[in-house]
Structures are given as C-alpha cells and as structure tokens.
Steps between C-alpha positions, in 0.01 A plus 500: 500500500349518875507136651208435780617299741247445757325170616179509654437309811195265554195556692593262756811643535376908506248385837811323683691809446208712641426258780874559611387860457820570236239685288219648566128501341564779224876327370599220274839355466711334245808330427748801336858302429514337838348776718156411613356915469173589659280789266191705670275513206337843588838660578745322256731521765752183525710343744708193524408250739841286429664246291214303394625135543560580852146671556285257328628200704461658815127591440470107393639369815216405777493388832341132522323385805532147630 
C-alpha cells in the first residue's frame, strides 16, 4: 500500500514564498515529511527548499516600522 504524504500549502503562504522569490511563477510547493519541496508544474522537476518549520517562519517574519 503506497502512503501520500504531502501537505499542501495555502494561498497566502505560496505568494510569500514567491515574494521572497523561493519559487518561481510556474512551481508549487508542499510540505513532504518535514521538507518544504518546491515542484515546476510544466517540468515536474523538484527541489527542496529546506526543513519546512524553519522555512515557513522565516517567510512569516516582517520588518515593522515605528
């Protein structure tokens, strides 16, 4: 029995990643395990961007002006 186990990211959370340029216009990502993995959808090429914990907080974290 083959076991997906891949969680998809939200919306929100696919623009910060391209905003931060980490992927690009033609990839997704998603959580695989705990490795945040970038896909190119015409290519099905993949790539791992890092441990996804670490990733996702850093694209959360903004600079506030005061």
């Amino acid at each position: 029995m083959l076991f997906d186990n891949k969680q998809n990211l939200r919306a929100d959370q696919l623009n910060e990643l391209r905003a931060q340029k980490l992927i690009n216009d033609t990839e997704f990502a998603y959580i695989a395990g705990d490795l945040l993995v970038a896909e190119n959808v015409t290519t099905s090429e993949k790539r791992v961007l890092g441990k996804a914990r670490e990733v996702l907080l850093e694209s959360q974290k903004r600079v506030l002006k005061g």
